[in-house]
N, C-alpha and C positions, 0 to 999 in steps of 0.2 A: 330788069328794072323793078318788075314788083317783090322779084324775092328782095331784092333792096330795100324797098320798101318796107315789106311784110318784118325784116330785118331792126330796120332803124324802128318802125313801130314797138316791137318788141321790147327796145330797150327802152325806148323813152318810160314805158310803163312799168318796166322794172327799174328802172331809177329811181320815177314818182313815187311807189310801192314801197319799195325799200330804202328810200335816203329822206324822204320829203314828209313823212308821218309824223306833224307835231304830235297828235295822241300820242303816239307811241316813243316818244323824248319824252311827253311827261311823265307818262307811266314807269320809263325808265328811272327818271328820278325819284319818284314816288318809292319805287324797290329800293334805292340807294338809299334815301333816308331809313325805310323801316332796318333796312340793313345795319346802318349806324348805330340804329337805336337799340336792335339787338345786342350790340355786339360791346354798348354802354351798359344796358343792364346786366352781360355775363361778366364783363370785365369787374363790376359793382357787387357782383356776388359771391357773399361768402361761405355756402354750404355746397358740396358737389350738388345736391340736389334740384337748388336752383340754377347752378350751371347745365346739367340735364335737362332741366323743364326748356332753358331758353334755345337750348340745341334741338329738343323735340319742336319749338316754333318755328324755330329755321328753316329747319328741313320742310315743315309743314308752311310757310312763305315760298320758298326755294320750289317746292312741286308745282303750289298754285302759279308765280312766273311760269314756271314749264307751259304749263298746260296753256295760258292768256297766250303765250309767245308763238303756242304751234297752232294756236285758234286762227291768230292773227296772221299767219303767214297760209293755212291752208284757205281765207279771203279773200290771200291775195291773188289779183288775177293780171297773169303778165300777156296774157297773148287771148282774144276776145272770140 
């Protein structure tokens, strides 16, 4: 009964953890616009160069993601 327990414990917290984080819906948004927005100014741009520049912000948004994303998941705590 208590591995049962200890069981259903575990999940309920990685449920709440990983499905239930409005911060992290909005943050998700948040990337999706700047994404947009990038991907309007390369479309808008006429010299390779500034299609360059906005691929080197990408890449340079795209890491910082990474990095928020495995912050926020080594926080997370599923089992107490």
């Amino acid at each position: 009964m208590a591995l049962l327990l200890a069981v259903l414990s575990a999940a309920s917290r990685a449920y709440r953890a990983g499905y239930t984080l409005p911060d992290e819906f909005e943050s998700y948004e948040e990337y999706c616009d700047r994404l947009r927005e990038y991907k309007v100014v390369f479309e808008s741009a006429a010299a390779d160069e500034d299609k360059f520049r906005q691929l080197e912000n990408l890449e340079a948004e795209a890491a910082l993601e990474l990095r928020r994303f495995i912050k926020m998941k080594m926080r997370a705590t599923f089992i107490f």
